[in-house]
C-alpha positions as protocol buffer text, in pm:
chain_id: "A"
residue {
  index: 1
  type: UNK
  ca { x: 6842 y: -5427 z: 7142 }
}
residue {
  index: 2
  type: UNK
  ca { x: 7065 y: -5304 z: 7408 }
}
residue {
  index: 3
  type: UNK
  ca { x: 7048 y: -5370 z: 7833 }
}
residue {
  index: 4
  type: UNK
  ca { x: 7137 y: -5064 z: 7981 }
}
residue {
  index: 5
  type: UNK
  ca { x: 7273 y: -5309 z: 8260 }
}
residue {
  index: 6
  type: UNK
  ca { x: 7515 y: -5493 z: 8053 }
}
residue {
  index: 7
  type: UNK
  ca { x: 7909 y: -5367 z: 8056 }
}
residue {
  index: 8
  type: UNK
  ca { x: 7930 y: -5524 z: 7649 }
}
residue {
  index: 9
  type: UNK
  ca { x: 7606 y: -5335 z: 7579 }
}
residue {
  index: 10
  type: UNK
  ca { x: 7760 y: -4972 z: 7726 }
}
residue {
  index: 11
  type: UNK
  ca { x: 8111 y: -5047 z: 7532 }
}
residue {
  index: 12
  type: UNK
  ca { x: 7889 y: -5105 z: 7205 }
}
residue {
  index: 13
  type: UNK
  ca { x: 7750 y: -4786 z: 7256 }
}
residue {
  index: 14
  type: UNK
  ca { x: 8058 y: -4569 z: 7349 }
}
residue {
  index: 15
  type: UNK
  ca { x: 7992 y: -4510 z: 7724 }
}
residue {
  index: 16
  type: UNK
  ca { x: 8239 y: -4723 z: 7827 }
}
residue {
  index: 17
  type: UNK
  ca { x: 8611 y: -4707 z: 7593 }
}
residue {
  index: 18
  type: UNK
  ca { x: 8747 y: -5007 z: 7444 }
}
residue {
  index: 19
  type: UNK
  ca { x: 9052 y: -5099 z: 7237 }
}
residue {
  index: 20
  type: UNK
  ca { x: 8856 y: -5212 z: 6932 }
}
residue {
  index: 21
  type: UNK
  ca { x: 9026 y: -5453 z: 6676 }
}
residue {
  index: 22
  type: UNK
  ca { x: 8725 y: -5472 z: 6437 }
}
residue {
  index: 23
  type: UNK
  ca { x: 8364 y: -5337 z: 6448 }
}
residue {
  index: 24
  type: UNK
  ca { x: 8106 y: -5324 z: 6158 }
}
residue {
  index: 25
  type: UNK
  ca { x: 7680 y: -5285 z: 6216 }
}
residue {
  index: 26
  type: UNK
  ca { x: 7629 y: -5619 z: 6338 }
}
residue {
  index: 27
  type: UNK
  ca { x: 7960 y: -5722 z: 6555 }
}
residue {
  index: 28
  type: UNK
  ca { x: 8226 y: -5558 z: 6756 }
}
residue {
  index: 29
  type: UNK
  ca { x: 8560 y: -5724 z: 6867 }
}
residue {
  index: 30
  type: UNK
  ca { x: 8830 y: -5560 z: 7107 }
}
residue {
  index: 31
  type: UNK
  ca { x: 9115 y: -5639 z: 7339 }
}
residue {
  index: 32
  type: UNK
  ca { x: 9016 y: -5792 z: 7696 }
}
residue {
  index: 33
  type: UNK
  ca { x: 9101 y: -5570 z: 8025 }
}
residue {
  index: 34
  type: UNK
  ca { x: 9196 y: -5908 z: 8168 }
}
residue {
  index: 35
  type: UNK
  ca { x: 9413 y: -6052 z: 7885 }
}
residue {
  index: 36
  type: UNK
  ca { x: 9529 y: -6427 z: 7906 }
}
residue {
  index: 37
  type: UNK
  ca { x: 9806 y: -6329 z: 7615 }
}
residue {
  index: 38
  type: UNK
  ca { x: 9873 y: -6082 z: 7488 }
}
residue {
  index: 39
  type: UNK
  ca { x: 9618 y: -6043 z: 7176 }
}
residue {
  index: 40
  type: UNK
  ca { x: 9337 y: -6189 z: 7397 }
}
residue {
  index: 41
  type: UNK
  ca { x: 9014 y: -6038 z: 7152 }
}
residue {
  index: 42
  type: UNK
  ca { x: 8643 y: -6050 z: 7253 }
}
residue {
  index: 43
  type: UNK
  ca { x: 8412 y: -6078 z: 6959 }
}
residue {
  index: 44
  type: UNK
  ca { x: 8075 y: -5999 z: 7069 }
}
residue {
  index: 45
  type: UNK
  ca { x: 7697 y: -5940 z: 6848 }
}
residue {
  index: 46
  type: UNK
  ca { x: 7594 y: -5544 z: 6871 }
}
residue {
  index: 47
  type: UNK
  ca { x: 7272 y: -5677 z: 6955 }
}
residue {
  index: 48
  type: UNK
  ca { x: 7239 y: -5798 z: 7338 }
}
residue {
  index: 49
  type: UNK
  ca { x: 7173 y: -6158 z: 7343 }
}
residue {
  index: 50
  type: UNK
  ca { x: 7220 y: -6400 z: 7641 }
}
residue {
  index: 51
  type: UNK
  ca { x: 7415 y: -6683 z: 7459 }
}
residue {
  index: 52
  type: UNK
  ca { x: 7653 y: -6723 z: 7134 }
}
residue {
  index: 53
  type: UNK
  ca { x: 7401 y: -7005 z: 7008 }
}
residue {
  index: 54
  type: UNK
  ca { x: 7084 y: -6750 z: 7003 }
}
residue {
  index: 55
  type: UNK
  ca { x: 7278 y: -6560 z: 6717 }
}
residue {
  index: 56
  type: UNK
  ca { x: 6989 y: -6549 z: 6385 }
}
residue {
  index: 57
  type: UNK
  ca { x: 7320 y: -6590 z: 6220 }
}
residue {
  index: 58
  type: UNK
  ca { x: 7605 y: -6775 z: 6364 }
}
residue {
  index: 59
  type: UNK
  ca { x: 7773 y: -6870 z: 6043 }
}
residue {
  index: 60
  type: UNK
  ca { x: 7868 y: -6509 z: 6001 }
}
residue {
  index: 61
  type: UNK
  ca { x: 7940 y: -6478 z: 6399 }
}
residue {
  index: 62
  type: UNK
  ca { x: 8241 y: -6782 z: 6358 }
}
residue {
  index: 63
  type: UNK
  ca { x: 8299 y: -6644 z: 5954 }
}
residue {
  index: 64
  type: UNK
  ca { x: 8407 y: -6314 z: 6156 }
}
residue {
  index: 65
  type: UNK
  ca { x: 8526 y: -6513 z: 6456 }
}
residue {
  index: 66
  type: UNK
  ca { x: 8785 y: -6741 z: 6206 }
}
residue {
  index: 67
  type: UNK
  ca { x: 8898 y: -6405 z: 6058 }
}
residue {
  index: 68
  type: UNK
  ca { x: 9018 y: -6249 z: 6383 }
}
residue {
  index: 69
  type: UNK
  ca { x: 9183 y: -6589 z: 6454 }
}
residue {
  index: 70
  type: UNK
  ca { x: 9370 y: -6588 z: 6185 }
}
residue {
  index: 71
  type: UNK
  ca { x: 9471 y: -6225 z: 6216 }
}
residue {
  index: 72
  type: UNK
  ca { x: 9609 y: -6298 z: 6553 }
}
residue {
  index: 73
  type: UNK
  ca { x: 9820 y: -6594 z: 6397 }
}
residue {
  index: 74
  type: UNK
  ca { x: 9981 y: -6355 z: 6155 }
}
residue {
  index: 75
  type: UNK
  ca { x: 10002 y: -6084 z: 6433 }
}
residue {
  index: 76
  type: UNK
  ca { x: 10179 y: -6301 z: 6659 }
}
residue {
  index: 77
  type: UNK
  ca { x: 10342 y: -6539 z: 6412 }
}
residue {
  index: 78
  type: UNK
  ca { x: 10165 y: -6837 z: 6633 }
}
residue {
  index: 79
  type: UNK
  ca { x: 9998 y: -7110 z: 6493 }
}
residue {
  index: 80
  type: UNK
  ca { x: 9822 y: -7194 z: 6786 }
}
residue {
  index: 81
  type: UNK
  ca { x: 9516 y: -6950 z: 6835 }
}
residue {
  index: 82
  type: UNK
  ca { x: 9283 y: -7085 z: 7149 }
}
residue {
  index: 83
  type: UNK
  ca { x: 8923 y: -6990 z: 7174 }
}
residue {
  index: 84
  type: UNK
  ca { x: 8637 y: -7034 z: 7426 }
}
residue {
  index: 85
  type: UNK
  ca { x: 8274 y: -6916 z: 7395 }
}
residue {
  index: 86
  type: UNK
  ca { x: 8216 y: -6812 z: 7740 }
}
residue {
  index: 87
  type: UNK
  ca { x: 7898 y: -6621 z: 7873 }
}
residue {
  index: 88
  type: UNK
  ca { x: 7926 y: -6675 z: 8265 }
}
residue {
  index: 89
  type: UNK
  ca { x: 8068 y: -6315 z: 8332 }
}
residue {
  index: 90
  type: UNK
  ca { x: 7905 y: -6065 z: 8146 }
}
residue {
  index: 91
  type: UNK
  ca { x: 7538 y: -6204 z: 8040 }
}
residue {
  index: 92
  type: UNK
  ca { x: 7600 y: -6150 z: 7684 }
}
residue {
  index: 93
  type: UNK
  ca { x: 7703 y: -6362 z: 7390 }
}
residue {
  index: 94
  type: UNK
  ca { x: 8083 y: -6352 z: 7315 }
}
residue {
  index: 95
  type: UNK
  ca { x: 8358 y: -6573 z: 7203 }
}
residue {
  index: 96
  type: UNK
  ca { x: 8728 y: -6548 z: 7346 }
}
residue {
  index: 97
  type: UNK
  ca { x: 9013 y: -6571 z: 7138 }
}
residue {
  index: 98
  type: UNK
  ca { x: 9367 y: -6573 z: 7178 }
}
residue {
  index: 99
  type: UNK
  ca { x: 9702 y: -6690 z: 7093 }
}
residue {
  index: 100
  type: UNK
  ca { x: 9879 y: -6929 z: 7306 }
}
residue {
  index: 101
  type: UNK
  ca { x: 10149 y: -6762 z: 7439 }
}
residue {
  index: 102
  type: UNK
  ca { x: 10291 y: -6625 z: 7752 }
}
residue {
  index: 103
  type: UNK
  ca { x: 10231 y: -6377 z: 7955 }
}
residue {
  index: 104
  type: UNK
  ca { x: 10499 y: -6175 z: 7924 }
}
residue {
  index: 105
  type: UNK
  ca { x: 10433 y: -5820 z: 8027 }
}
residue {
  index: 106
  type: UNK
  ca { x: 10355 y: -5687 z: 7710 }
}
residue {
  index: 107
  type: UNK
  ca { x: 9972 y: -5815 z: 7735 }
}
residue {
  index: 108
  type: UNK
  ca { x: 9893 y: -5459 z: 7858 }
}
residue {
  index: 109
  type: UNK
  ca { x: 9999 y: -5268 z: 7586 }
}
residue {
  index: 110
  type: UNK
  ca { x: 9666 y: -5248 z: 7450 }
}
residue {
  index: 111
  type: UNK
  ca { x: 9744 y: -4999 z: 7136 }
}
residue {
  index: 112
  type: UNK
  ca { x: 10028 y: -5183 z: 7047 }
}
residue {
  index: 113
  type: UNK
  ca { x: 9842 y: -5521 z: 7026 }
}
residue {
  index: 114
  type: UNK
  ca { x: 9516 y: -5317 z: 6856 }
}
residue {
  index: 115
  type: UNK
  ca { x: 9772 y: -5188 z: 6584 }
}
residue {
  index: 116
  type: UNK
  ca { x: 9910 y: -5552 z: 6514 }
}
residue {
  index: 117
  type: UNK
  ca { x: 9596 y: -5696 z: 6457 }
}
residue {
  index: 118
  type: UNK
  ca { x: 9437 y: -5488 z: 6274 }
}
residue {
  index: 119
  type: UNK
  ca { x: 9731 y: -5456 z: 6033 }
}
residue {
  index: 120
  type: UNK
  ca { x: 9673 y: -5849 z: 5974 }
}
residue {
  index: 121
  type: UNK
  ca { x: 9306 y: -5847 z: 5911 }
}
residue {
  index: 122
  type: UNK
  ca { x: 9178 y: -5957 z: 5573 }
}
């Protein structure tokens, strides 16, 4: 189900570009515009729902979840990955996840930080 109104829902479906770090036919995960450090990752359902905990499925949201956090602690060699399910921004279910570390200008280089990620998923 999509909501032609939702900014998650038109990056699912291509209208909108994203730097994508993982996608299969259920969930999608890719770099935030607004990145708290760099590697900040949004993991979000395909399917438009309101709130993480109305997931038919959660295990598999946090199994994919806890395998993007522990891509970004190889990535970035930093034990300390921070996460926050959040929903008051965009009205559709998503976790934040990223390590703890500095700004330090490099947080924009989106294809960079795509590229070391993905080269540490499992």
């Amino acid at each position: 189900m999509k909501d032609d109104n939702c900014i998650f829902c038109k990056i699912i479906s291509g209208e909108i570009p994203a730097y994508k770090v993982y996608e299969d036919d259920q969930f999608l995960a890719f770099l935030d515009i607004f990145p708290r450090a760099p590697g900040h990752v949004q993991v979000i359902p395909k399917d438009h729902m309101r709130f993480v905990w109305d997931h038919g499925n959660i295990a598999s949201y946090f199994e994919l979840v806890q395998k993007i956090a522990r891509a970004l602690q190889k990535a970035y060699d930093h034990e300390l990955v921070r996460s926050q399910v959040y929903g008051e921004e965009v009205e559709h279910a998503h976790v934040w996840l990223w390590p703890d570390l500095p700004n330090d200008g490099s947080e924009k280089d989106f294809e960079t930080h795509v590229e070391k990620i993905k080269a540490n998923l499992l």
